[in-house]
PyMOL Python script that loads the backbone (N, CA, C, O; Angstrom):
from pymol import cmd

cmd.read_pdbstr("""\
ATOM      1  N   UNK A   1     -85.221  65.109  85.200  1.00  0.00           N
ATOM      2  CA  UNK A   1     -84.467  63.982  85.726  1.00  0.00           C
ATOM      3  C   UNK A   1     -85.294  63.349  86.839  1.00  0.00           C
ATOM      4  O   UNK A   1     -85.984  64.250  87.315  1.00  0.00           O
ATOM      5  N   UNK A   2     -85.475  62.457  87.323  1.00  0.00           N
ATOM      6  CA  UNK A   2     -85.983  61.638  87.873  1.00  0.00           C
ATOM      7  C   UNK A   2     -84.969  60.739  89.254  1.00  0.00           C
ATOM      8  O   UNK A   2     -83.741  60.657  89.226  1.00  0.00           O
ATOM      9  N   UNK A   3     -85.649  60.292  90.100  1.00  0.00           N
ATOM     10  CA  UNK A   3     -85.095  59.986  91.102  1.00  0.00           C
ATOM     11  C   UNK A   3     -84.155  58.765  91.138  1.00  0.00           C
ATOM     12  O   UNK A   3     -83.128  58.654  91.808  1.00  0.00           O
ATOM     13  N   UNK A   4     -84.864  57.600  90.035  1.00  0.00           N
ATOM     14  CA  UNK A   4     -84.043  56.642  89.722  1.00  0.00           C
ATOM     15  C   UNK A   4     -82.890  56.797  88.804  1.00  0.00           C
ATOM     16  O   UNK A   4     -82.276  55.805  88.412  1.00  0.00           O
ATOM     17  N   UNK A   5     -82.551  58.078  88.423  1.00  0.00           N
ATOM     18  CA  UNK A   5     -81.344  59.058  87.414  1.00  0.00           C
ATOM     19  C   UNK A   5     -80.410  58.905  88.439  1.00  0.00           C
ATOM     20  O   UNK A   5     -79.417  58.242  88.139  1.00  0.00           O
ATOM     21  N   UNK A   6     -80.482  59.385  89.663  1.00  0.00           N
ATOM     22  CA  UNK A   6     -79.552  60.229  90.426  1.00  0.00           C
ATOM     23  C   UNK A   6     -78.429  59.109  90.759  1.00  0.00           C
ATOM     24  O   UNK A   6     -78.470  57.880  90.799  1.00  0.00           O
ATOM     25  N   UNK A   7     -77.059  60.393  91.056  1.00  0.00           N
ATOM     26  CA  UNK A   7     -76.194  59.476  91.510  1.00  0.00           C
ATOM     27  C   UNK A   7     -75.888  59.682  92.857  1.00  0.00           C
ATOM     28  O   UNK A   7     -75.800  60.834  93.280  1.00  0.00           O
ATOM     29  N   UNK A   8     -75.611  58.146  94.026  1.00  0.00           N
ATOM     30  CA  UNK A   8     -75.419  58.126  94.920  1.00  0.00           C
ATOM     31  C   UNK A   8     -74.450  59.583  95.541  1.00  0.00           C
ATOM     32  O   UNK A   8     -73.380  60.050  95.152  1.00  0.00           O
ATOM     33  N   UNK A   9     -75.348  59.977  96.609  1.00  0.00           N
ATOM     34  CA  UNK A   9     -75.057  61.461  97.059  1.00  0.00           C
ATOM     35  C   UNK A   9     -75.273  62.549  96.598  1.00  0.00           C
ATOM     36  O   UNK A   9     -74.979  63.482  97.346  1.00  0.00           O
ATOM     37  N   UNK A  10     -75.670  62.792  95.664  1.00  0.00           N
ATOM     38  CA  UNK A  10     -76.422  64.213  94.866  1.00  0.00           C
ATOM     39  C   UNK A  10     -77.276  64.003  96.187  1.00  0.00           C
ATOM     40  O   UNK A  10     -77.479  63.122  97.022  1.00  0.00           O
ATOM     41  N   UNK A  11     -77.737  65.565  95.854  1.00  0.00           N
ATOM     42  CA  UNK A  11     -78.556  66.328  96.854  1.00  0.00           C
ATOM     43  C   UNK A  11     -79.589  66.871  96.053  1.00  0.00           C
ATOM     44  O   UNK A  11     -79.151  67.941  95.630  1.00  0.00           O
ATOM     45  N   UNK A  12     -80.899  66.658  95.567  1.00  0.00           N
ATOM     46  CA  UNK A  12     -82.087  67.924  95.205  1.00  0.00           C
ATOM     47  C   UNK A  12     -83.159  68.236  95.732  1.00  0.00           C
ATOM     48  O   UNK A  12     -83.169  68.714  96.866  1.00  0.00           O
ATOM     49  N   UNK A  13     -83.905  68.102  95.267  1.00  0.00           N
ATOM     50  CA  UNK A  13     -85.146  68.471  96.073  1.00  0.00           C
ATOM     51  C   UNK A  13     -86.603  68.088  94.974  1.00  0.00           C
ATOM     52  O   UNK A  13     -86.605  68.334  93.768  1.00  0.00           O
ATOM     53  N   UNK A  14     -87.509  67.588  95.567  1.00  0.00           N
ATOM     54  CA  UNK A  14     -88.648  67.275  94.717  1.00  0.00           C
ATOM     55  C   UNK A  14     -89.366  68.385  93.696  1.00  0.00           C
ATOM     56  O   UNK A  14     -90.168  69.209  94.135  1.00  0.00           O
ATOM     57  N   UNK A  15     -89.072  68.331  92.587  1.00  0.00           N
ATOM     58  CA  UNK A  15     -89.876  68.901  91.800  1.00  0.00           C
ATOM     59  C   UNK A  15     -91.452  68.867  91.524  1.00  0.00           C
ATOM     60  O   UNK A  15     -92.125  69.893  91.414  1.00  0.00           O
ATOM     61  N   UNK A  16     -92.011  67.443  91.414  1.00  0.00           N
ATOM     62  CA  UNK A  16     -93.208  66.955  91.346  1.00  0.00           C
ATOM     63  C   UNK A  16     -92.967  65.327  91.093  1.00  0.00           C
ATOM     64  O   UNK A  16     -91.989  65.070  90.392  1.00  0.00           O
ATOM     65  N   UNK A  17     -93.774  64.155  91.600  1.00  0.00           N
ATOM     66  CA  UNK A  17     -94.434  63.304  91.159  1.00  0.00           C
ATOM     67  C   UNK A  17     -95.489  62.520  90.238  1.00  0.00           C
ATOM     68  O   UNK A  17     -96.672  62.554  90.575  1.00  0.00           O
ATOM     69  N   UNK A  18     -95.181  61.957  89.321  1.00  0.00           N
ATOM     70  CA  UNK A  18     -95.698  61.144  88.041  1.00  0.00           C
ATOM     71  C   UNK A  18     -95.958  59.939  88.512  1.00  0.00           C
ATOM     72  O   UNK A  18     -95.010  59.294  88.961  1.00  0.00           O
ATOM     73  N   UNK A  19     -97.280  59.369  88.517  1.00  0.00           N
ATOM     74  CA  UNK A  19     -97.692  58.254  88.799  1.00  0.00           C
ATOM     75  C   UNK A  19     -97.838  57.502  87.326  1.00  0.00           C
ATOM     76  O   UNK A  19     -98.268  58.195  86.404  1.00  0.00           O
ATOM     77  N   UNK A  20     -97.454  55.927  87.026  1.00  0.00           N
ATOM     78  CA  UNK A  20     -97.134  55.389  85.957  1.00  0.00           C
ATOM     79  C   UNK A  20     -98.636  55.106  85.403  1.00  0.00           C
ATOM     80  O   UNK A  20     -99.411  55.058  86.359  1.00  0.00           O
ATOM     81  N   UNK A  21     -99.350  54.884  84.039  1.00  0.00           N
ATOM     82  CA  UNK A  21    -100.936  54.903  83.913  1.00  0.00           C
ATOM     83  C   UNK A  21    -101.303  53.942  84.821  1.00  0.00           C
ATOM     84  O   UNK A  21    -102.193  54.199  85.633  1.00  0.00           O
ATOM     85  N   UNK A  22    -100.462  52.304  84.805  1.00  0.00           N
ATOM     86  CA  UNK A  22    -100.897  51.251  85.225  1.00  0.00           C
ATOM     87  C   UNK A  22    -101.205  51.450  86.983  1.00  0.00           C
ATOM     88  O   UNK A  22    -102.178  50.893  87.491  1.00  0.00           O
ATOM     89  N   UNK A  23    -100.371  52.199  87.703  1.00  0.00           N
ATOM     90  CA  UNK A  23    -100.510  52.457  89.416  1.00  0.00           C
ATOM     91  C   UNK A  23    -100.495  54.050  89.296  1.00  0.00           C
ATOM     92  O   UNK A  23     -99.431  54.640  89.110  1.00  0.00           O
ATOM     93  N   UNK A  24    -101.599  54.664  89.398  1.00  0.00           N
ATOM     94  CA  UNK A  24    -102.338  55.983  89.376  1.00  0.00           C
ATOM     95  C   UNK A  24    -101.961  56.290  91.014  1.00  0.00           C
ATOM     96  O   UNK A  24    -101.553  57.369  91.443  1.00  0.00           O
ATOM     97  N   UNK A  25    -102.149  55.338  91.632  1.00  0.00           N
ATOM     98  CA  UNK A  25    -102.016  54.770  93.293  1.00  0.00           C
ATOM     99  C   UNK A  25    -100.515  55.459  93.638  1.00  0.00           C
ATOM    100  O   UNK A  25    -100.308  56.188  94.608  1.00  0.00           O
ATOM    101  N   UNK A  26     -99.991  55.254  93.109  1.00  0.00           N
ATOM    102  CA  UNK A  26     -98.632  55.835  93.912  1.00  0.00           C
ATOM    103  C   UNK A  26     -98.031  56.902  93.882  1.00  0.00           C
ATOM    104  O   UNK A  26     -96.843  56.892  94.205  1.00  0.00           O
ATOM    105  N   UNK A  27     -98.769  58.352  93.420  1.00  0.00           N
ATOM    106  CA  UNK A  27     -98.213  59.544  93.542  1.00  0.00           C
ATOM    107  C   UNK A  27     -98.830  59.664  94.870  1.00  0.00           C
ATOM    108  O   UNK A  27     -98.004  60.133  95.653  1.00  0.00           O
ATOM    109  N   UNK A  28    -100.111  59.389  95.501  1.00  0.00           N
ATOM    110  CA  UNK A  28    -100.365  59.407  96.384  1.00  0.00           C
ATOM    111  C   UNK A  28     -99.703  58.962  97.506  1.00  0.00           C
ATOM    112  O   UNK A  28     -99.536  59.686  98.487  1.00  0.00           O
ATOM    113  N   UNK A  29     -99.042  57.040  97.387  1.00  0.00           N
ATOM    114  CA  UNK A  29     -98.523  57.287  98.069  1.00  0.00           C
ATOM    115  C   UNK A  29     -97.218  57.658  98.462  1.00  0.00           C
ATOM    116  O   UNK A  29     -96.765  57.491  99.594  1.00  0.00           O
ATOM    117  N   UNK A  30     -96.479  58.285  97.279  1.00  0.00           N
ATOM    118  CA  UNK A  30     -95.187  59.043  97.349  1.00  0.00           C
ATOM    119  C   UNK A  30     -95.369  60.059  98.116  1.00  0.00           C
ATOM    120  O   UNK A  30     -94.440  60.312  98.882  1.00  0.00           O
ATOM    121  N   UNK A  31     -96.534  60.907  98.157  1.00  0.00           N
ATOM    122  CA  UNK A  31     -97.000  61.990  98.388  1.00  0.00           C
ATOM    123  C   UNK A  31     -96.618  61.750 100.234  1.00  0.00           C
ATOM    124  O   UNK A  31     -95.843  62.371 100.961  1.00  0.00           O
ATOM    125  N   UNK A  32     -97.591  60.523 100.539  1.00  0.00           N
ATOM    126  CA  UNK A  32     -97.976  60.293 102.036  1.00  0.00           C
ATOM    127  C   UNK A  32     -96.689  59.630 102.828  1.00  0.00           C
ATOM    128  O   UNK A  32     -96.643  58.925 103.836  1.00  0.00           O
ATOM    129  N   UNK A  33     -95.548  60.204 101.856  1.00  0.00           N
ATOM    130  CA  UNK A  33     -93.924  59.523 102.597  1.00  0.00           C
ATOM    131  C   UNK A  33     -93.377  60.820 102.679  1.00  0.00           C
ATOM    132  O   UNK A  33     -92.569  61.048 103.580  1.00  0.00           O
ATOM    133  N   UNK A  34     -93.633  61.546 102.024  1.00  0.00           N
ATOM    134  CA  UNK A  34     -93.073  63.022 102.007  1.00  0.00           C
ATOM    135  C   UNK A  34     -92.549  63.462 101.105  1.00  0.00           C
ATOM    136  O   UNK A  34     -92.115  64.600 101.283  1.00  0.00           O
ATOM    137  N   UNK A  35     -92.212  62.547  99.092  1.00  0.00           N
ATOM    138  CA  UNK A  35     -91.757  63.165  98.552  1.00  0.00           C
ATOM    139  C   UNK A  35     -93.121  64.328  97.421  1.00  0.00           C
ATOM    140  O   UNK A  35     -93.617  64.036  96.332  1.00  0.00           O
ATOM    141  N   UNK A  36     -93.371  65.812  98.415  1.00  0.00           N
ATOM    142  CA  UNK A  36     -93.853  66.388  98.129  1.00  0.00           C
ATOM    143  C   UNK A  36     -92.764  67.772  97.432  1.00  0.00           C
ATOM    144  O   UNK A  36     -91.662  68.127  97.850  1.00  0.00           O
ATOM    145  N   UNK A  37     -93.653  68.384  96.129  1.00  0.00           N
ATOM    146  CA  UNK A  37     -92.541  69.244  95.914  1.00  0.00           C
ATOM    147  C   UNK A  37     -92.233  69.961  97.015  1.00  0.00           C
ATOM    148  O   UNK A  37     -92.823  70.079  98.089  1.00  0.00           O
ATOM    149  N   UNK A  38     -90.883  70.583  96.462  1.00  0.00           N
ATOM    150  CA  UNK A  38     -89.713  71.669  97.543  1.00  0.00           C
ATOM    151  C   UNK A  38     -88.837  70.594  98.211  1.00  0.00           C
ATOM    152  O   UNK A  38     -87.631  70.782  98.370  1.00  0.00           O
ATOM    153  N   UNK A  39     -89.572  69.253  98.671  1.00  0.00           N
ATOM    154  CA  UNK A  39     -88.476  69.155 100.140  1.00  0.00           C
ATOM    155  C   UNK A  39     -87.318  68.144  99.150  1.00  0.00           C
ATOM    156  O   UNK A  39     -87.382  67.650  98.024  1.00  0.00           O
ATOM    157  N   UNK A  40     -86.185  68.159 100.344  1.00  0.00           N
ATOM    158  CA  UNK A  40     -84.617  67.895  99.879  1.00  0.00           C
ATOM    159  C   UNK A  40     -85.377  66.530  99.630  1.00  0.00           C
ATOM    160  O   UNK A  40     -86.474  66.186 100.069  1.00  0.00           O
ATOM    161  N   UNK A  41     -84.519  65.859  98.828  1.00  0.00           N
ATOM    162  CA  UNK A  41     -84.127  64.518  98.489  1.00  0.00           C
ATOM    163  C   UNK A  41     -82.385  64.006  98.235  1.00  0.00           C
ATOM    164  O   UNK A  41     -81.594  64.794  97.718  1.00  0.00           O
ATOM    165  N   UNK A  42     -82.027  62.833  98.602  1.00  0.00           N
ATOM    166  CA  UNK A  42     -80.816  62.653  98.448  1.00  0.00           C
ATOM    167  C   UNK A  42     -80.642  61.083  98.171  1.00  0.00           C
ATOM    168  O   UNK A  42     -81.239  60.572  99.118  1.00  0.00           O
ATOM    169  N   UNK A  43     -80.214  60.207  97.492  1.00  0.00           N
ATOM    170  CA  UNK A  43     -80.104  59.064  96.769  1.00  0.00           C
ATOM    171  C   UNK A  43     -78.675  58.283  97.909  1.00  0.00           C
ATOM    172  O   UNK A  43     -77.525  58.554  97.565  1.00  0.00           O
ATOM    173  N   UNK A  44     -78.803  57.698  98.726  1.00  0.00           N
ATOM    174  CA  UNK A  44     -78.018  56.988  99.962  1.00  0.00           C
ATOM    175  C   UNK A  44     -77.318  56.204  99.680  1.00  0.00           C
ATOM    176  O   UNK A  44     -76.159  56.191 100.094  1.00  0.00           O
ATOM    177  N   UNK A  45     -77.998  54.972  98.586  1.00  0.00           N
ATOM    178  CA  UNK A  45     -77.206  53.590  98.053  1.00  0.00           C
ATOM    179  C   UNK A  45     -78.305  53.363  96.944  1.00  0.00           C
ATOM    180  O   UNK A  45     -79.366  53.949  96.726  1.00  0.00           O
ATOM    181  N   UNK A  46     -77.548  52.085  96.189  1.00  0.00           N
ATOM    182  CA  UNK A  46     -78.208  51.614  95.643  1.00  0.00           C
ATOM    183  C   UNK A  46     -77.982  49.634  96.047  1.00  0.00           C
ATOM    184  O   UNK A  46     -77.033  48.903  96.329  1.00  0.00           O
ATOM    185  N   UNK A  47     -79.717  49.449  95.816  1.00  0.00           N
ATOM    186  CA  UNK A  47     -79.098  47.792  96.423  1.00  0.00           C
ATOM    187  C   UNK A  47     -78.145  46.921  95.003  1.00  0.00           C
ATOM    188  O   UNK A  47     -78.214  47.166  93.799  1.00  0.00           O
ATOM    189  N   UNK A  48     -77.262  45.825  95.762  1.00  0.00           N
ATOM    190  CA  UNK A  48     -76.467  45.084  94.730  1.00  0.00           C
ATOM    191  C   UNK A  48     -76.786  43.600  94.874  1.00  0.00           C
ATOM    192  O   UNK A  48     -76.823  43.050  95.975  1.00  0.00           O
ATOM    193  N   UNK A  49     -77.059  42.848  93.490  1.00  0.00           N
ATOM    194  CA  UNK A  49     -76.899  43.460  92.209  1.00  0.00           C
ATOM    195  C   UNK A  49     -78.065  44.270  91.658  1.00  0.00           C
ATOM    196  O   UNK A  49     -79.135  44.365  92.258  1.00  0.00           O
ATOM    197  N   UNK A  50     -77.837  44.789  90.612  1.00  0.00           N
ATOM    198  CA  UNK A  50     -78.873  45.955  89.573  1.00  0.00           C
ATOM    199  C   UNK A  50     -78.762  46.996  90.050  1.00  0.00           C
ATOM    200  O   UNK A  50     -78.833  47.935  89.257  1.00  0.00           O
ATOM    201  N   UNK A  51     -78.551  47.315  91.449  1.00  0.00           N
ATOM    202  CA  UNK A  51     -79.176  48.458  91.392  1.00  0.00           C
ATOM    203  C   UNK A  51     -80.852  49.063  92.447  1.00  0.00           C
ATOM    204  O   UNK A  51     -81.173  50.196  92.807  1.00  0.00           O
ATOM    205  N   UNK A  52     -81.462  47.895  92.615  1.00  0.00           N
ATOM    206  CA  UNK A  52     -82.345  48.227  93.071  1.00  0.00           C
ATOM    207  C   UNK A  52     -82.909  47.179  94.461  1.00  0.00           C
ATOM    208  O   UNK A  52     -83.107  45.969  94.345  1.00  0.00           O
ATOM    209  N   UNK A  53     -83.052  47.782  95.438  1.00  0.00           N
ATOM    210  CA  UNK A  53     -83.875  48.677  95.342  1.00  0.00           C
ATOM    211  C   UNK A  53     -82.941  49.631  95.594  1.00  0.00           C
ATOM    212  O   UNK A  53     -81.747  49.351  95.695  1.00  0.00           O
ATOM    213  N   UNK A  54     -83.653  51.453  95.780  1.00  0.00           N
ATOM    214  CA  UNK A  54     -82.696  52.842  96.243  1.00  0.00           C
ATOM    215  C   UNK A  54     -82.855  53.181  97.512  1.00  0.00           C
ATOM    216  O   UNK A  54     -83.978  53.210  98.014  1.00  0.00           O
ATOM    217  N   UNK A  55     -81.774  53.474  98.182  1.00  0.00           N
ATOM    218  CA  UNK A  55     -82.503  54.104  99.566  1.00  0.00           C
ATOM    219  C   UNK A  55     -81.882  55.371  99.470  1.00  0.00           C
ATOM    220  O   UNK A  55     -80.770  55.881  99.335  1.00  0.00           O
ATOM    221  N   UNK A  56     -83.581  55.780  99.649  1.00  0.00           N
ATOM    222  CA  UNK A  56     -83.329  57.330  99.628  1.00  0.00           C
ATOM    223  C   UNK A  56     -83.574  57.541 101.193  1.00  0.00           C
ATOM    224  O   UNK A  56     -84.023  56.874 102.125  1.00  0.00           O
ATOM    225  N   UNK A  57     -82.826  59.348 100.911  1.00  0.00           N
ATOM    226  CA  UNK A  57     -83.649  60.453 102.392  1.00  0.00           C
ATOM    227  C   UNK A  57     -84.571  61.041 101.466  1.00  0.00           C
ATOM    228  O   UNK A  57     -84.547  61.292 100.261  1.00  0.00           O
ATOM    229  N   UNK A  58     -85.312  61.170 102.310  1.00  0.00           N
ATOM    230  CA  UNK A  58     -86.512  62.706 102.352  1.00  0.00           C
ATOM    231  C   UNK A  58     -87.071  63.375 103.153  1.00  0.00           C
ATOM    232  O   UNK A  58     -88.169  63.053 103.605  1.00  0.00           O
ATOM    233  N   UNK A  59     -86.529  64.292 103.451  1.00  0.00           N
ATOM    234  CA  UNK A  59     -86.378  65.386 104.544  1.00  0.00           C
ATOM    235  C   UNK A  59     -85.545  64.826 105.311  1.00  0.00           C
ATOM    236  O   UNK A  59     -84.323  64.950 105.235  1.00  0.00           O
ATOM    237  N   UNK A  60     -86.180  64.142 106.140  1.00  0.00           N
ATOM    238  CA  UNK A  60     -85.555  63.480 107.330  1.00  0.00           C
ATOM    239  C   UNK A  60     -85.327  61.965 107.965  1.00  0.00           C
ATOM    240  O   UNK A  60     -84.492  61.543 108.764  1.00  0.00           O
ATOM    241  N   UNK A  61     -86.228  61.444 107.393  1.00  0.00           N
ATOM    242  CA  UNK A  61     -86.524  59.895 106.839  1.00  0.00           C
ATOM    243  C   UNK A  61     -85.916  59.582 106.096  1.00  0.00           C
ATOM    244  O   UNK A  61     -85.271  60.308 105.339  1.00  0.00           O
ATOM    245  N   UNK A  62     -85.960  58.209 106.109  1.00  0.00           N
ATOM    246  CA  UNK A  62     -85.094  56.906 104.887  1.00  0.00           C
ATOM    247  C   UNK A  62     -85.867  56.208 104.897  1.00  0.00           C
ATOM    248  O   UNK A  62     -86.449  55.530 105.743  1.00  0.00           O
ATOM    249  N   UNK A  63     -85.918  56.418 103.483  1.00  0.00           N
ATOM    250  CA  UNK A  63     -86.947  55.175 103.096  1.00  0.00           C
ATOM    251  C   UNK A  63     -85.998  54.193 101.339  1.00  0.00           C
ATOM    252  O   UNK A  63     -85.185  54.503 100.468  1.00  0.00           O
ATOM    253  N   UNK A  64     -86.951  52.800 101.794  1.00  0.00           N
ATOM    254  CA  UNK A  64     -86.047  51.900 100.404  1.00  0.00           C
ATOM    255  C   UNK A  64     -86.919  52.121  99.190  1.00  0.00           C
ATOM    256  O   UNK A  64     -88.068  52.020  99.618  1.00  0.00           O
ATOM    257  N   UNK A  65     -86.962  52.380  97.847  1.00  0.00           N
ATOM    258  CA  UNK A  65     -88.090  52.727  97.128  1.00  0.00           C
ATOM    259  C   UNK A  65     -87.626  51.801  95.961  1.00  0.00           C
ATOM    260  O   UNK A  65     -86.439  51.933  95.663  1.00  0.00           O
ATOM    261  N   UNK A  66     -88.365  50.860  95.225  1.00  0.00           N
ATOM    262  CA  UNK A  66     -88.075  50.087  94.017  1.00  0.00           C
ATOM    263  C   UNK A  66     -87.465  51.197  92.980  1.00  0.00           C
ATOM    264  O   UNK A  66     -87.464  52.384  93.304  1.00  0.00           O
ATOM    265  N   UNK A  67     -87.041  50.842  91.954  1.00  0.00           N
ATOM    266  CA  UNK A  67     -86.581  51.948  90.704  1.00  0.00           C
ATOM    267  C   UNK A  67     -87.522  52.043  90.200  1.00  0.00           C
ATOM    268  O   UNK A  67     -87.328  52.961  89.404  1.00  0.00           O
ATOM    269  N   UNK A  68     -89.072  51.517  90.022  1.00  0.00           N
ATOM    270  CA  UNK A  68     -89.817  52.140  89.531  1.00  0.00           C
ATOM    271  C   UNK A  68     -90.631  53.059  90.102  1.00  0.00           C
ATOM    272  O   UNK A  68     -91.397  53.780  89.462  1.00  0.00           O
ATOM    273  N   UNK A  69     -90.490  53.068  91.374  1.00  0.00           N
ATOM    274  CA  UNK A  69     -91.132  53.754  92.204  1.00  0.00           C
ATOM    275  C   UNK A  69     -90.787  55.555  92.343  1.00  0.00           C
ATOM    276  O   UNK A  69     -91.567  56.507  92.313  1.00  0.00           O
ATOM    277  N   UNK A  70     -88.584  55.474  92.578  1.00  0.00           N
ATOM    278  CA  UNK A  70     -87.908  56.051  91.964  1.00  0.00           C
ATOM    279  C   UNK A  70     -88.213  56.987  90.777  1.00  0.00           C
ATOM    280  O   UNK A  70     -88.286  58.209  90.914  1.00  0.00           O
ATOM    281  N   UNK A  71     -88.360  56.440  89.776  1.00  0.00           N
ATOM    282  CA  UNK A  71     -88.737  56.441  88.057  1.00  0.00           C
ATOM    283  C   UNK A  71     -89.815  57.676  88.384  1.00  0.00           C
ATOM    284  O   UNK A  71     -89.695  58.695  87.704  1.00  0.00           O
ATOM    285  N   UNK A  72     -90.901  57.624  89.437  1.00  0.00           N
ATOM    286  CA  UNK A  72     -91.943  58.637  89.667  1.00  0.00           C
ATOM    287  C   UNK A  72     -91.480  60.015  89.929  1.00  0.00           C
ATOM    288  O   UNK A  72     -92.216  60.962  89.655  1.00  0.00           O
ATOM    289  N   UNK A  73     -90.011  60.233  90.572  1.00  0.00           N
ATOM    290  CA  UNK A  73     -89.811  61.376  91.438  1.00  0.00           C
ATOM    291  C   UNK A  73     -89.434  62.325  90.658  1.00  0.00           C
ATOM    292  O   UNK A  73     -88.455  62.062  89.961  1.00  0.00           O
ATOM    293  N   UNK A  74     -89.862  63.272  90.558  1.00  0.00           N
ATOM    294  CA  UNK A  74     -89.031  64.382  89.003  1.00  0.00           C
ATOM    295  C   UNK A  74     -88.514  65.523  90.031  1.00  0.00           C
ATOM    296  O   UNK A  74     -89.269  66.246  90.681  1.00  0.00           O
ATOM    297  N   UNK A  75     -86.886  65.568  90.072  1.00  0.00           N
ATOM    298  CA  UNK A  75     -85.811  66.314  90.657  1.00  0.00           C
ATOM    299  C   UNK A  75     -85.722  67.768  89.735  1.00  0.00           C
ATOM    300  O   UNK A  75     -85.785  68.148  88.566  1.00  0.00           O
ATOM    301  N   UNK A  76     -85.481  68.428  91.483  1.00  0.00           N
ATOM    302  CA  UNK A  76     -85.034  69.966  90.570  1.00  0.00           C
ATOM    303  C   UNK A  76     -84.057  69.967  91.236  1.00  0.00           C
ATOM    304  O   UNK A  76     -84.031  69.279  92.257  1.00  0.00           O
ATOM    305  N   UNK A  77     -82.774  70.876  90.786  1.00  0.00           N
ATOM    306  CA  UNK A  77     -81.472  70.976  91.535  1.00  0.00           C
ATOM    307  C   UNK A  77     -81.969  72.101  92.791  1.00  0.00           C
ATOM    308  O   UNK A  77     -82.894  72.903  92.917  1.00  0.00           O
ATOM    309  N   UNK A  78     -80.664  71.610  93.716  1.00  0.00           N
ATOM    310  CA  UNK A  78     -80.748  72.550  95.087  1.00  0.00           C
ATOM    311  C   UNK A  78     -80.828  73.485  95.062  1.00  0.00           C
ATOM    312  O   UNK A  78     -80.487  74.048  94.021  1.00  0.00           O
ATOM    313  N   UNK A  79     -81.358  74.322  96.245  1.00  0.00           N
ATOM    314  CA  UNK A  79     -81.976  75.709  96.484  1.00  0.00           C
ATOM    315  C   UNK A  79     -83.182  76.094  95.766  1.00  0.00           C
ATOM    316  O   UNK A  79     -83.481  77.275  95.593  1.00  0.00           O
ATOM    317  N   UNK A  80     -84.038  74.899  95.250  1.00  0.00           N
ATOM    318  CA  UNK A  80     -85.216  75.306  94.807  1.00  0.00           C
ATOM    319  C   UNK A  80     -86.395  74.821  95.656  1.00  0.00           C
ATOM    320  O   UNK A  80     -87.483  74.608  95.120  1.00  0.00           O
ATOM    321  N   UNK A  81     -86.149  74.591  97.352  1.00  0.00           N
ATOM    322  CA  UNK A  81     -86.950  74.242  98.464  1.00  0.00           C
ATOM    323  C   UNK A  81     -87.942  75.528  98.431  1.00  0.00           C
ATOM    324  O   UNK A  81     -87.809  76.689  98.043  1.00  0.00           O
ATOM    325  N   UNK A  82     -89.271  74.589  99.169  1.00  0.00           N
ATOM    326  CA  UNK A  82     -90.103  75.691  99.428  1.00  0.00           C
ATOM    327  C   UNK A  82     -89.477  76.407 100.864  1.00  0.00           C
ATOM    328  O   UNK A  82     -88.647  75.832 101.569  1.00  0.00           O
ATOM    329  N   UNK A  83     -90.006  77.701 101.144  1.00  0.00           N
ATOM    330  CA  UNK A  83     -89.597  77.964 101.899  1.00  0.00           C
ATOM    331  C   UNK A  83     -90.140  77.422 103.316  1.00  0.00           C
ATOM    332  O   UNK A  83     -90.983  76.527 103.260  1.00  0.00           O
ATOM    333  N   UNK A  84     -89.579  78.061 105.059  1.00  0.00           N
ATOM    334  CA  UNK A  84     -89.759  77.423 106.227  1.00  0.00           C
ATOM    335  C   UNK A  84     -91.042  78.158 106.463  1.00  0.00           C
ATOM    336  O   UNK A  84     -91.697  77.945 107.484  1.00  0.00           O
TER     337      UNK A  84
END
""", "prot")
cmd.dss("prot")
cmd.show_as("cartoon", "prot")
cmd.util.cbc("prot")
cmd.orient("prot")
């Protein structure tokens, strides 16, 4: 499942990042925002109309991410954080 899946308020945590062929560029910079595997993720809103953009948390930050950007994040359900 993927980040642009989720429904407003689920709670998971990053599994890994998929960069699309055309922007190779943006696991990196998903990476350099913090959605690295283990840490929490949580889906805040979605913008209206469509849907997009999402504002997510990660970790501790909020950030707004397009749905395709979203589309990159591959979710594992909670309690599968790395540890402290």
């Amino acid at each position: 499942m993927s980040l642009a899946d989720a429904l407003v308020g689920e709670i998971f945590v990053v599994s890994h990042v998929v960069a699309p062929p055309g922007a190779p560029q943006w696991a990196q910079q998903l990476a350099d925002i913090g959605f690295i595997a283990g840490e929490r993720v949580a889906l805040m809103a979605r913008g209206v109309p469509g849907g997009d953009p999402l504002v997510v948390r990660v970790g501790l930050s909020t950030f707004a991410l397009r749905l395709a950007e979203a589309a990159c994040v591959r979710l594992a359900p909670p309690g599968t954080e790395a540890a402290p």
